[in-house]
N, C-alpha and C positions, 0 to 999 in steps of 0.2 A: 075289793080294794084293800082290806087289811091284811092280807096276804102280801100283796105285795110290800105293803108300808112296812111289815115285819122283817119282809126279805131285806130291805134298804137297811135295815138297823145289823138284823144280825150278820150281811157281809162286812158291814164295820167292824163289828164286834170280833170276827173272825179276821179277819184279815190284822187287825190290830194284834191279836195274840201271835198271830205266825212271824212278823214282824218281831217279835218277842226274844224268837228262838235262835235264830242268826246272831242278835247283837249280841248273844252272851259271848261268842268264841272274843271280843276285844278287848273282856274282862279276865284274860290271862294272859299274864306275863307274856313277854317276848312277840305277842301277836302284833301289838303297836310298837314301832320304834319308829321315834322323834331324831331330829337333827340330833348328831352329836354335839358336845360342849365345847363352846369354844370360847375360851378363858379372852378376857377384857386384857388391853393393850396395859404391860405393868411394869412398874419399875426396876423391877428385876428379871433379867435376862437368861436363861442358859448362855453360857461361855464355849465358843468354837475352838479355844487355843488349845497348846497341847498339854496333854500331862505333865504336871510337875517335873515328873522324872526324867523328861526331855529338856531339862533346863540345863543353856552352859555354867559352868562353871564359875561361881561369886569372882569378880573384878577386882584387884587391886587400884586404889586411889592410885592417883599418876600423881599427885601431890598437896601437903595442905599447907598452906597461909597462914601463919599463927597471925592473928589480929588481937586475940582478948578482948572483944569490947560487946556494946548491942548494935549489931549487923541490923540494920529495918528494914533495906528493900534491895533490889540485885535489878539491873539491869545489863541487856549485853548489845556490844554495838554490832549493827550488820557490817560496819566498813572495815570492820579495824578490830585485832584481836584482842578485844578487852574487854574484863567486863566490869562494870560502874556497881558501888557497892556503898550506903551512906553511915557513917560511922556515927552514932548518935551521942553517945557520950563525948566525944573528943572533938564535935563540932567538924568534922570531915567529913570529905567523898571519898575515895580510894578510887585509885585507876591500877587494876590486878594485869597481868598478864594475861591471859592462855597459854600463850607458848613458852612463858618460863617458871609460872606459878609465884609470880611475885609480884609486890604491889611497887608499882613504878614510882608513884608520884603519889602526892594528896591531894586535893585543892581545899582550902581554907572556906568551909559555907558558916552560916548563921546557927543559930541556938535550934537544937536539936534537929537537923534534919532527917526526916521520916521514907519524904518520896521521891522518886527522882522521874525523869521523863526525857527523851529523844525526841527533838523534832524530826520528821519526814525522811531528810535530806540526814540526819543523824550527824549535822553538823554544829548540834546545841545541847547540851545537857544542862535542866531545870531542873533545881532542888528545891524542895518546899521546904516548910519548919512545923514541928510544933510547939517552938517556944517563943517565936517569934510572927508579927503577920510579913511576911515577905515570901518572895519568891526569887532565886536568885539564878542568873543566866549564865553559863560557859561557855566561848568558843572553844571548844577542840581540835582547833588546829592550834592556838597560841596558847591556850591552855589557862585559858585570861577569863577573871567575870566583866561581865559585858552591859550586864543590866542586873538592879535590884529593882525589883515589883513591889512598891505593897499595895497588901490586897486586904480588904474587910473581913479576914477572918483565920484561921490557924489550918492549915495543913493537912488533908491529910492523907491522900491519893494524886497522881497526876498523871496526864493522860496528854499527847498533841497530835491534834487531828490535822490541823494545816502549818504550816511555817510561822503563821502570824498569832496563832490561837491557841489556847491550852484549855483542858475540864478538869476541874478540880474539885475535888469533895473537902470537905470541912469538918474537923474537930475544933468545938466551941462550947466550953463548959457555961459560957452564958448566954448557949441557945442565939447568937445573932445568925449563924451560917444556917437555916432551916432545910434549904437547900444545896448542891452543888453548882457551882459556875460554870459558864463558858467566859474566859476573861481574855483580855487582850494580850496576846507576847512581850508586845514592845512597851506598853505602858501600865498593864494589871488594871486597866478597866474593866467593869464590868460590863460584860455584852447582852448574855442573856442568861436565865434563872433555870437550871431543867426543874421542872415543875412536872412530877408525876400526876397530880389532880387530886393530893392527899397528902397532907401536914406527917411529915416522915420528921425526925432527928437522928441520923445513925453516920456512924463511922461507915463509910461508903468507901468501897475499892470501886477503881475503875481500868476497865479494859478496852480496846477497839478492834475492829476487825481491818484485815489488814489495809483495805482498800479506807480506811478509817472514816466511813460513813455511818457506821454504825456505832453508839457506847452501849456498853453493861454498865451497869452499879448493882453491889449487890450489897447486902451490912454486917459488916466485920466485929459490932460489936457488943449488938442486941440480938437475940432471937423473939422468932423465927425467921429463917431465911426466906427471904423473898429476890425477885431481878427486875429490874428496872430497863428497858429499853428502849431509847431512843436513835431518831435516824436524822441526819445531818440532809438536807436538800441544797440545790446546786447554788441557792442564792444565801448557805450558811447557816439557816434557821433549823433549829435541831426541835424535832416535833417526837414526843412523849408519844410510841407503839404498843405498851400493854408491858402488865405484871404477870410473874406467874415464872416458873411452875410453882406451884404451893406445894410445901413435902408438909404440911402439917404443922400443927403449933407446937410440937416438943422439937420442931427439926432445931437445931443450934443452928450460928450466924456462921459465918464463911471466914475461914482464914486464908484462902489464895481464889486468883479469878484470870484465866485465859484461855483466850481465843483462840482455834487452829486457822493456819495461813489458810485454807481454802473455806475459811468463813463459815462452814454449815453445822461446827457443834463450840460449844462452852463449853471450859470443862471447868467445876467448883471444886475445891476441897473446903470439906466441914470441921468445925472446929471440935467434933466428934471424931475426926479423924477419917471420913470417907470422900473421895472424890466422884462428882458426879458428872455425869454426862448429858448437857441439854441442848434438844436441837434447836439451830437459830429461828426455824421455822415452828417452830412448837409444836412438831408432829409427836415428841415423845424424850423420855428422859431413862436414866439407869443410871446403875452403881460401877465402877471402874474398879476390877479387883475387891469385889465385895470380899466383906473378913479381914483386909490388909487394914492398918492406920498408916493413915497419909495425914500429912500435915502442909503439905508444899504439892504443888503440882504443877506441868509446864508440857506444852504440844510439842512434838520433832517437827522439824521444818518441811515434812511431805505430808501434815499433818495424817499421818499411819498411824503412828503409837503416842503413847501419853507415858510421860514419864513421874512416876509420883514417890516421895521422899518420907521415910516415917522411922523409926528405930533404925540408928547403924545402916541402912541399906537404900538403893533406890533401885524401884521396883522398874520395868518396862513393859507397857501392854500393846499388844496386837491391837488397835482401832480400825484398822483398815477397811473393813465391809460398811463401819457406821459412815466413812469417808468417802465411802463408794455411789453415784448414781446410783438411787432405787437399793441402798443398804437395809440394813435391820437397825431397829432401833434398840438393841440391848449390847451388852459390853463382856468383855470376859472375865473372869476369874482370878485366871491362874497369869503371871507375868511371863514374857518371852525372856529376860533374864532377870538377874538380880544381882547389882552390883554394891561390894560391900564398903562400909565407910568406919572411919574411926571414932565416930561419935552421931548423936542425935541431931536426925536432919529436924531447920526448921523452915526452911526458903530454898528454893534453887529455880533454874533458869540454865534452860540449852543455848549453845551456839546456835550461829545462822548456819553453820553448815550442819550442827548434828552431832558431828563428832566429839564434843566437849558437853560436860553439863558443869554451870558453879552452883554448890551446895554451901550454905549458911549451914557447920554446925555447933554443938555446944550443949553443955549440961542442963540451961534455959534456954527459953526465946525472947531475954533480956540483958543478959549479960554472959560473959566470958563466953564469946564465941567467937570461931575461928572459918576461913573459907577453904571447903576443899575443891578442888580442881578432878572429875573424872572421868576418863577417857572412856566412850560410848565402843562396847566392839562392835561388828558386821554384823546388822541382823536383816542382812537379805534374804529377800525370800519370794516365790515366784508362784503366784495363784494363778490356774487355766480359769478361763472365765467361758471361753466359747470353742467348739464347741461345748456347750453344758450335760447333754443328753451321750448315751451311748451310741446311738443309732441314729441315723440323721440322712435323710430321702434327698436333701439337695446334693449333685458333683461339684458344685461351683460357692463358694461359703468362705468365712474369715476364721482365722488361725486368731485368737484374741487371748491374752495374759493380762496379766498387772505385777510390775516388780514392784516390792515395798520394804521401804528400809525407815529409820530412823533418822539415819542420815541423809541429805538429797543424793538427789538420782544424777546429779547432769555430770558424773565421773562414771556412770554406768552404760553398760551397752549390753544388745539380748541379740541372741541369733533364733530361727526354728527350725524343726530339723521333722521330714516325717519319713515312718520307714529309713533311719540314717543319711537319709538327704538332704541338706540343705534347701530350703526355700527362703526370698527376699522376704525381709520385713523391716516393718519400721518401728521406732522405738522413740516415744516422750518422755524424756526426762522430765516434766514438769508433772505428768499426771501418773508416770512409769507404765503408762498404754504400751504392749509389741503387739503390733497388729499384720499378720500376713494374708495377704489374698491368694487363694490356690484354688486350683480347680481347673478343669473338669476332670474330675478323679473317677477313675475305673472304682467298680462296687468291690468291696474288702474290707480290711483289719487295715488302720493305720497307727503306728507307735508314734507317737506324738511328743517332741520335747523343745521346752523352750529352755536357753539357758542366758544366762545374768552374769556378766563380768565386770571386774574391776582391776585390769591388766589379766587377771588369772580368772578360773571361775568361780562363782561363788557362791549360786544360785539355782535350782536347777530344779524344773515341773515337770515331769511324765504321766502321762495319762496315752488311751487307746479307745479309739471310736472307730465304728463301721460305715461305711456307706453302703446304703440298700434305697435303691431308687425304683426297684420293680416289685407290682403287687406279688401277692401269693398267687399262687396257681391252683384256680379253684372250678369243682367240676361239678354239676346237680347232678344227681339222676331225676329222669324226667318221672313226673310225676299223674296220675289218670285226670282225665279232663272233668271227670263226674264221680264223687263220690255219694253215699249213704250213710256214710260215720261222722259224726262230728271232731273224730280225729283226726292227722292223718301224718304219717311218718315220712321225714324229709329226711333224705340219705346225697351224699356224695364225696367228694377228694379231694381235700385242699394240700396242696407242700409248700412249704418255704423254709427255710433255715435259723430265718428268725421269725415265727408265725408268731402272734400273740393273742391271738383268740380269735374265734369263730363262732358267729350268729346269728341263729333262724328266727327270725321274727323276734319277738324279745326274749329269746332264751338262748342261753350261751353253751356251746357244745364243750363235751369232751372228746378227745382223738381217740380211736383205738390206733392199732399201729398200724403206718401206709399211713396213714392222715387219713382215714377215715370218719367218717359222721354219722350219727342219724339220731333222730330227736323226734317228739310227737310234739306234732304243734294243735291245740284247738280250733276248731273251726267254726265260725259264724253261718248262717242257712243263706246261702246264694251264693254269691262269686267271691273266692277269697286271693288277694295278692299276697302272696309270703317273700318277702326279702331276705336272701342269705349274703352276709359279709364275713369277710375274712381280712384281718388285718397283722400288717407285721409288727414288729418294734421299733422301728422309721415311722409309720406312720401310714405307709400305703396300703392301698383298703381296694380289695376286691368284690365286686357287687355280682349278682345275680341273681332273676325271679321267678318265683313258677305260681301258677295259676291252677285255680280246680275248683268246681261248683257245688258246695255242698247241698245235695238236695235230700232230706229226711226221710225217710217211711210215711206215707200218711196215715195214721190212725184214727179210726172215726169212733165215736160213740155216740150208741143210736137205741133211741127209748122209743120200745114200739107203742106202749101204752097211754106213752107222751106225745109220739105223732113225730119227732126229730131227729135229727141226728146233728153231731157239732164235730167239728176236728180237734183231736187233744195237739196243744201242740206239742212240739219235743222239747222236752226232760220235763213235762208237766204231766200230773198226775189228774186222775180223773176218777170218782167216786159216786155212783147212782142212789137215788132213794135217798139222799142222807135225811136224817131227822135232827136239826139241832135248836133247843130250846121249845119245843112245840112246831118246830115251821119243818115243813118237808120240800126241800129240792128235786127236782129232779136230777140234776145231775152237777156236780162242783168240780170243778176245773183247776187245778192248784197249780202254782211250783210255790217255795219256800226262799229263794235268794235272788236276788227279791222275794220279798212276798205280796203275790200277786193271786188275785180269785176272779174267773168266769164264774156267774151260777146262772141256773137256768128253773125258773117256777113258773108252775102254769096251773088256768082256771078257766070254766067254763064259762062260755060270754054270756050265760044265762044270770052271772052273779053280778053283772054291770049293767045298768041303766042306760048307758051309750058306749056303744061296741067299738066307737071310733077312739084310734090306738092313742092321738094327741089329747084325747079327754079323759083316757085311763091312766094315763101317763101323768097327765094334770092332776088328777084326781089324788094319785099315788103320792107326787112329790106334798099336796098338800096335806093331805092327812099327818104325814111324817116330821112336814112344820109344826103344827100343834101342838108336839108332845117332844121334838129335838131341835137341835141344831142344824137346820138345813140351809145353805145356800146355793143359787143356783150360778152356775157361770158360764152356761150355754142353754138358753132358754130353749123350750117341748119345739120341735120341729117335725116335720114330715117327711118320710123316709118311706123307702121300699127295700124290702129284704126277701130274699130269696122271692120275688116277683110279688111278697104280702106288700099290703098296706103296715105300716109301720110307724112309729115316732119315735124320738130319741130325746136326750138334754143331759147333761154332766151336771154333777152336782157336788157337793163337799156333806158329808155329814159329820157330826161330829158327839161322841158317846165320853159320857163322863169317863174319867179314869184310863180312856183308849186315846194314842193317836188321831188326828183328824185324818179320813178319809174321805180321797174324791173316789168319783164313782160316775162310769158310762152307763145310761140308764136308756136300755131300750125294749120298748112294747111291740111286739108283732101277734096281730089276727090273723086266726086263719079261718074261716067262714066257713071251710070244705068238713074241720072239723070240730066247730063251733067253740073253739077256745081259742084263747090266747095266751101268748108264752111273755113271761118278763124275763129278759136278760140283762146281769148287771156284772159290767168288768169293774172290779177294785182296786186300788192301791193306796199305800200311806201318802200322804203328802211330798214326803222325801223322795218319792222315786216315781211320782206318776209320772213326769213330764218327759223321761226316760223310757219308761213302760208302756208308756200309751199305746206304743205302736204296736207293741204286742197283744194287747188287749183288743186293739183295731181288727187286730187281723183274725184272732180268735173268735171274736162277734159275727165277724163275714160270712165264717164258712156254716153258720146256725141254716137246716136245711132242715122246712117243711115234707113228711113223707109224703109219697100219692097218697090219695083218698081211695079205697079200694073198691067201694058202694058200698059198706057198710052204713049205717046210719052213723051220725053221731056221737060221740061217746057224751054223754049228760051227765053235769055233775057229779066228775070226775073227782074232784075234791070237796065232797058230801061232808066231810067229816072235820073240814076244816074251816073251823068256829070262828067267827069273828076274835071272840073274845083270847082265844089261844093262841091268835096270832098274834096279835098284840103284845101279850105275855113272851114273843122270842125277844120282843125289842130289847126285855130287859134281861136278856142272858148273862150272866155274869161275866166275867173276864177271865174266872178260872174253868168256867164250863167252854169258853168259846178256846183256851190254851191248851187244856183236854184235845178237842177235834184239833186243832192245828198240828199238837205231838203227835198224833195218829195219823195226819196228812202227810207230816214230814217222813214218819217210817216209811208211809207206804211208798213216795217217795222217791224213798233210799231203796227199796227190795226192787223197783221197777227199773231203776238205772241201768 
C-alpha cells in the first residue's frame, strides 16, 4: 500500500515542477502584450485645421467708430443692421450702423448701464444699470422708452427668453441679490429665484440657446469657473440641470459667455485669456485655439467657427466637426484666418448673417474705447463626408458633403460631379448637407467633386473611391483525406486587384507572385475543418474549406517484466524504470505544455490483505490522508479495464510549496499475474478540466499481456520497503524539477 501512497505524492510533486518550466517563457518581455493605452477623454485636443502657413492674408478693418468712452456690452439685431452697444459713462445706448460704421442715434438710459437684451421678436431693447435698480424698455421701431422696471437689485447681465420675461443676474455690494431672477417685462416683478441648490454670490453672465429654453450663468468675477444650467419647461418654470465642468480651483472666472445657434456647444472665454469649448450635453470640453489670448468670444451664425478677439487681431477657428452629428470633442489650434484691428480687442459680437463682426477696442476694458466694424472674408469650404472609406462593395450609395462657412449658407448652392458628370443633388442651407443618390455604378475609379458657390465658385472637395462589389477569386488545392502528421500544408490562388489579405485558419498568408499561397496549419488528432478567406478592400470576403483526419502513428510501450503495455500518446514522451525519490515507476508518461503525467507502478497482490482493486484503492487514498492534503471529488468506484477488475476515484492532492494537483487514480488486478498495476493521470489544477480528456484517453489504452503459463512473477518489488516509500512522498521540489528538466529535453529530442 505504501508504494502506492508514495506514487500519489510524488506525481504531485512532479508534475508541479514541470508546471514550473513553461511559465518562465511569460517572464520575458515582449511574450505578454496587454491592450494598448488608451488615454482618458481630455481637455486638450489635437487640432485638424491647417497649417499656419495656409492662412489668408491679416483683414483690413472696414471701419472704426471713435466713441471714447467704457463700451460694457454689444449686442446685434437679427432684423435690422445695427448693432446696440451701452455707453457707461455717458449714461447711453448707441444705435451703430453696419452698413455705414456710424452711430446713428443715442437713446438716453439710467446711471450706468452695463447690459442690454433683445426680446425674441427683437422688437425691444432692455438696459440694465449698475448704478441704478431699474431696468429700462425701448420700442425700436419709435425709438421711445416704453417702460421703467424697478427691480430689488443692480444689474448685471440680461437675458429674454420670452416676450414677457427677462433673466437677470445681479451685482449687489450689499449681498441682497444672492441669486439671479426671472422677472416680469412688463412690470419687474419677480417670478421666480434660479436657485442652483448652493448659496453662490457672483457677477453672473448670462446666455440662452437659441430656441431660449435653456440658460448658462457662469461668474465673471470670482474664481474658479464654474456653469450653472437651467432648463425653461412649457409651463415657464425654469428647473436648475447641474454644474460643471470643473476646470479646477486656480481655473480664473469668465469674461465672455455664448451659445452656438444649433445649441450643442458653449463657448467661454477666461479671464486668463483662453476660450473654451463645452458641450451642452456634458460629453466633453477643450480649448479653442489653445496658446492664443482671447478675451471676447462669439459663434458665426452656422455655428462652424468661433470667432475670438485678443491683441490687435480677431482670430477664426474651424469648429465644424464639434457641430457635427457624432463629432469629436476637441478643438483646434491654429485659426482659419486672422483678421487685423487697430487696437486691443475686449468684446465683440457677429452679425446675423456673418459677414460683419462689432469689436469693442481700446487701451482698457474701462475706458477710452472705440467700436470697430470688420468685414468677415469667404471662408467656404467643402468637407466629403461619404463616401468615407476608399473602397466601398455597395453600386447604389449617397454622394454626402457639408459646406461650412462662417457666414450662413442660404446665398450658397453645391452641384456633384463624378468622373466629370454632373449628378442631382440637394443642398441645405440650414445644416449645408449636398446630399446626392447615385447608383448602380459599374465597378471602378470614381473622381468625385462637390462644388460651393456664391454666383462664382468658391469652394471645392475632391476626393476618389472604387467600387468593388465582387469577392476575390479564390482557389484551394485539394487537400488528403487522412493524414499522419500533425501538420499540414494548405496551398492555392486567390486574384483581385484590390485583395487585402488572405487566411487559413487563424494565420494570415503571404502571396508569392500569381497570388499564390501556402501556409502550414496545425492539426488536432481526428477530423480537422480548416477555413480559408480571402478578402478585398471593399470588404467582400471569399470563403472556402477543406477537410482531413489527423490520425497519428500509434506508439506502444510495453514492460515485459511489468506484464503491460500503454499507448504513448503524441508529442508525449515516455520513460521506463524511472527511480525518483526512492519510488520506482514503471513507466512515466509525459508532455510538458501543459504539463501533464501518466505513471504506472505495480506490486504483487501477495503485499495486500484484500486483492479487491476498490479496497486497494481505498486503502491507498487513505493512507495518503494521514500524512497530506487529500481530497476526494469522485469517490473509489468499480471499473473494468482491459476486461481486469478494476477501481478508479479522482482526487486533489496537495504538496507544501507545489501547486494543488488533481489526479485519476486507477487500480487494476490481474490474477493471471498476481499483481496489480496503479495508474495515475496528473494535472495542475489550472488545466485539469482541459486535459482530462487526454489523460482519459491515455488510461484506456493500459493493456494487460497474455499470460504465457509461466507461473507467477512473486514479489516483484522485494525490495521495495515500506519505509522508502514513504520517504518519495517527501521529494523535494528541486529534486522533483531535476526529472521534469530531463523530461522536458527528452521531449524536445523526440519531436
Amino acid at each position: 500500500m505504501r508504494v502506492s501512497q508514495s506514487t500519489l505524492w510524488l506525481i504531485a510533486v512532479l508534475l508541479a515542477a514541470m508546471a514550473l518550466i513553461p511559465s518562465v517563457k511569460g517572464a520575458f518581455p515582449g511574450e505578454q502584450e496587454g491592450p494598448n493605452d488608451v488615454p482618458p477623454m481630455s481637455r486638450v485636443s489635437p487640432s485638424d485645421s491647417p497649417e499656419p502657413g495656409g492662412l489668408p492674408p491679416s483683414a483690413t478693418p472696414s471701419a472704426v467708430v471713435g466713441v471714447g468712452t467704457d463700451l460694457t456690452d454689444l449686442v446685434m439685431d437679427p432684423n435690422r443692421p445695427y448693432v446696440y452697444t451701452a455707453d457707461r459713462l455717458r449714461d447711453q445706448v448707441l444705435v451703430v450702423s453696419l452698413a455705414t460704421a456710424s452711430v446713428e442715434r443715442t437713446l438716453p438710459v439710467g446711471d450706468q448701464p452695463v447690459a442690454l437684451a433683445l426680446n425674441p421678436s427683437a422688437t425691444m431693447l432692455y438696459v440694465g444699470h449698475a448704478g441704478e435698480r431699474t431696468i429700462r424698455a425701448f420700442d425700436l421701431v419709435s425709438w421711445t422708452q416704453v417702460e421703467n422696471l424697478t427691480v430689488p437689485f443692480l444689474t448685471w447681465d440680461l437675458a429674454a427668453p420670452t416676450e414677457t420675461e427677462l433673466v437677470a443676474t445681479t451685482h449687489d455690494s450689499g449681498f441682497a441679490g444672492v441669486y439671479p431672477y426671472v422677472i416680469s417685462a412688463t412690470n419687474g416683478s419677480v417670478l421666480q429665484r434660479l436657485d442652483p441648490g448652493e448659496l453662490v454670490y457672483m457677477d453672473f453672465l448670462v446666455a440662452l440657446n437659441s430656441a431660449r429654453t435653456w440658460a448658462y450663468l457662469v461668474p465673471s468675477a470670482a474664481a474658479p469657473f464654474l456653469m450653472y444650467s437651467f432648463e425653461r419647461d412649457p409651463q415657464g418654470i425654469w428647473t436648475f440641470r447641474g454644474r460643471g465642468p470643473d476646470f479646477g480651483s486656480g481655473t480664473p472666472a469668465a469674461r465672455d459667455l455664448a451659445v452656438a445657434p444649433d445649441g450643442r456647444w458653449i463657448y467661454v472665454t477666461l479671464a486668463g485669456g483662453t476660450v473654451e469649448g463645452i458641450a451642452a450635453d456634458g460629453t466633453g470640453s477643450g480649448p479653442v485655439g489653445l496658446g492664443s489670448t482671447s478675451y471676447a468670444a462669439d459663434v458665426g451664425p452656422t455655428s462652424q467657427f468661433v470667432a475670438s478677439a485678443g491683441a490687435a487681431e480677431v482670430r477664426i477657428y474651424d469648429v465644424s466637426a464639434a457641430s457635427d452629428p457624432g463629432g469629436f470633442n476637441g478643438f483646434p489650434v491654429d485659426p482659419e484666418a486672422v483678421l487685423g484691428l487697430t487696437g486691443h480687442a475686449w468684446a465683440l459680437r457677429s452679425s446675423p448673417s456673418g459677414d460683419r463682426i462689432a469689436v469693442v477696442i481700446g487701451l482698457t476694458d474701462s475706458a477710452w474705447q472705440d467700436l470697430e466694424i470688420v468685414n468677415v472674408p469667404p471662408l467656404t469650404r467643402v468637407r466629403p463626408i461619404a463616401p468615407a472609406e476608399r473602397f466601398i462593395r455597395q453600386s447604389l450609395f449617397d454622394i454626402v458633403g457639408r459646406t461650412i462657412d462662417f457666414r450662413l449658407l442660404t446665398d450658397l448652392s453645391a452641384t456633384v460631379s463624378l468622373n466629370g458628370m454632373s449628378t442631382p443633388a440637394s443642398f441645405d442651407s440650414a445644416t449645408g448637407l449636398v446630399v446626392a443618390h447615385v447608383g448602380p455604378l459599374a465597378e471602378g475609379d470614381y473622381a468625385t467633386e462637390i462644388r460651393a458657390f456664391r454666383g462664382t465658385l468658391v469652394a471645392i472637395a475632391v476626393w476618389t473611391f472604387t467600387v468593388d462589389t465582387t469577392p476575390p477569386d479564390l482557389l484551394v488545392d485539394p487537400v488528403p483525406t487522412v493524414v499522419e502528421s500533425d501538420v499540414l500544408n494548405v496551398s492555392g490562388t486567390v486574384i483581385d486587384l484590390h485583395l487585402s489579405w488572405v487566411r487559413v485558419g487563424s494565420i494570415y498568408a503571404i502571396l508569392a507572385p500569381g497570388g499564390r499561397f501556402v501556409l502550414t496549419v496545425p492539426l488536432l488528432t481526428g477530423t480537422n475543418t480548416i477555413e480559408v478567406e480571402a478578402a478585398d478592400q471593399a470588404g467582400n470576403v471569399a470563403r472556402a474549406v477543406v477537410t482531413t483526419e489527423f490520425r497519428p502513428t500509434i506508439r506502444w510501450f510495453t514492460h515485459a517484466t511489468g506484464h503491460f503495455r500503454i499507448q504513448i500518446p503524441f508529442r508525449w514522451s515516455a520513460a521506463g524504470n524511472v527511480t525518483q525519490g526512492g519510488t520506482r515507476f514503471d513507466v512515466l508518461l509525459s508532455r510538458t505544455d501543459p504539463a501533464l503525467i501518466v505513471g504506472v507502478s505495480s506490486d504483487t497482490l501477495a503485499m495486500v490483505p484484500d486483492s479487491r482493486p476498490s479496497r486497494i484503492l481505498d486503502s491507498i487514498i487513505a493512507q495518503a490522508s494521514s500524512t497530506a492534503g487529500v481530497i476526494v471529488f469522485e469517490p473509489v468506484a468499480d471499473t473494468v479495464v482491459d476486461e481486469h477488475p478494476a477501481a478508479r476515484a479522482v482526487i486533489a492532492v496537495t504538496v507544501v510549496g507545489s501547486p494543488q494537483v488533481f489526479e485519476i487514480v486507477t487500480v487494476v488486478v490481474g490474477a493471471e499475474w498476481g499483481r496489480y498495476w496503479v495508474i495515475i493521470g496528473a494535472a495542475t489544477v489550472q488545466v485539469f478540466d482541459s486535459s482530462r480528456g487526454q489523460i482519459e484517453a491515455s488510461t484506456a489504452t493500459f493493456d494487460v499481456l497474455e499470460a504465457t503459463g509461466s507461473p507467477p512473477v512473486t514479489n516483484f518489488f522485494q525490495a521495495y520497503q515500506g519505509w522508502l516509500l514513504l520517504a518519495a512522498i517527501g521529494a523535494t521540489v528541486a529534486e522533483a524539477a531535476i526529472l521534469g528538466v530531463l523530461m522536458l529535453r527528452t521531449s524536445r529530442r523526440k519531436r
